[in-house]
C-alpha positions as CSV (number, residue, x, y, z in Angstrom):
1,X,4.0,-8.3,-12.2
2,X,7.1,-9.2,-10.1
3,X,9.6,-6.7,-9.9
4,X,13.4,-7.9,-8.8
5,X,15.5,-4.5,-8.0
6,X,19.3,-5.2,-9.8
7,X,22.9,-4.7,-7.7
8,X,22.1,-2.3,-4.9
9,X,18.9,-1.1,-5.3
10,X,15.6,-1.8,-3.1
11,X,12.0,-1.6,-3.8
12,X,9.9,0.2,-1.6
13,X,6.5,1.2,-0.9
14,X,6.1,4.7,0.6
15,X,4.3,4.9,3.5
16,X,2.2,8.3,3.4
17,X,1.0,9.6,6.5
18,X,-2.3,11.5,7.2
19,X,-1.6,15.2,8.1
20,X,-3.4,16.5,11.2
21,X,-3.7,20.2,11.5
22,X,-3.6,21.0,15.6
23,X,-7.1,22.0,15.5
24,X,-7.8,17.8,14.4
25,X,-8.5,18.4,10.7
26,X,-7.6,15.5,8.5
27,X,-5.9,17.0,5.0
28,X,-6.6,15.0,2.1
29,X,-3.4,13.9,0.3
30,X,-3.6,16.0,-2.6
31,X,-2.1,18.9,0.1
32,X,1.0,16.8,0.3
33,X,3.7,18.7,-2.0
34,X,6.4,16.4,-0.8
35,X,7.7,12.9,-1.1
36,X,7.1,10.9,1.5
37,X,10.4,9.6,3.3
38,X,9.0,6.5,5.2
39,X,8.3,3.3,3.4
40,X,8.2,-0.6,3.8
41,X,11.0,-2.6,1.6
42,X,9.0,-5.0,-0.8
43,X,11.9,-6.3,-2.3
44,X,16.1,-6.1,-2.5
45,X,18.8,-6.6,-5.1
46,X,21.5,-9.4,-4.5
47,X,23.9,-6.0,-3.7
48,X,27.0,-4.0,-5.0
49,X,29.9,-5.5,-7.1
50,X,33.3,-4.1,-6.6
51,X,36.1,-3.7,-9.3
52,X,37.6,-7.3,-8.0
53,X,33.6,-8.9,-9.2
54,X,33.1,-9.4,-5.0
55,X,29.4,-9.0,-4.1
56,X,28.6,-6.9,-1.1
57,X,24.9,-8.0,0.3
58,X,22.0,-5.6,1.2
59,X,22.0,-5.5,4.6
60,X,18.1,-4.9,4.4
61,X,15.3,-7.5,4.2
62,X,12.1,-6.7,2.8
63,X,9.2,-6.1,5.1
64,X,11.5,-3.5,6.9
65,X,10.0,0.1,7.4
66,X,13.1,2.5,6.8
67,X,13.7,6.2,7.0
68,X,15.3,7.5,3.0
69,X,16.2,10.4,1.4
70,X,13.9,12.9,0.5
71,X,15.5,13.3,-3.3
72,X,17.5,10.5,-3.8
73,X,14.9,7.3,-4.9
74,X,13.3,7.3,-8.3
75,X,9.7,6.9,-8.7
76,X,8.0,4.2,-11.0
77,X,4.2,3.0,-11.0
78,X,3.5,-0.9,-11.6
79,X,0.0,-1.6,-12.3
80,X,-1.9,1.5,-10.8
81,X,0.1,1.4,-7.5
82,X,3.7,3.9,-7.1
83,X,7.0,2.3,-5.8
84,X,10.1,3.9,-5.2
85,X,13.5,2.2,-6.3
86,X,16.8,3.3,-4.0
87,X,20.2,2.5,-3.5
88,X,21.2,1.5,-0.4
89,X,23.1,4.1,0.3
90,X,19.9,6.5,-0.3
91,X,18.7,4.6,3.1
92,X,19.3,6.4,6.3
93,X,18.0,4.4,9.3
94,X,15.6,1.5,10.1
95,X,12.5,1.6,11.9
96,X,11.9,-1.0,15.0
């Protein structure tokens, strides 16, 4: 299934790290109680329209890895595997 986010929303994957207690033990993912807020852009909108019917572009490409809000994507789940959907003003920084 392709999905193709609509005006300013992006499709990401999260990226879920491993946590590492000091003492070097690996906890399973179950422990995590939060969402993560790394992930790698899969796929953009064509971006915002104003009132005058102008098109702002994304500024992102997919393939990035970004930094988002904890709170502000929504989550969906295509074929067994979760996704997040955001607006791009839900997106904080880039990673290089």
């Amino acid at each position: 299934m392709n999905i193709k986010p609509l005006s300013d929303h992006i499709l990401i994957e999260p990226i879920k790290k491993e946590e590492k207690t000091k003492s070097g033990i690996l906890l399973p993912e179950s422990s995590e109680k939060e969402m993560p807020e790394e992930g790698k852009i899969i796929a953009v909108g064509p971006g915002k329209t104003t009132s005058a019917g102008k098109v702002i572009p994304i500024e992102l490409k997919p393939g990035q890895k970004v930094l988002f809000t904890k709170y502000g994507p929504n989550e969906i789940k295509v074929e067994d595997k979760e996704y997040l959907i955001a607006k791009q003003e839900d997106i904080l920084a880039v990673i290089e």
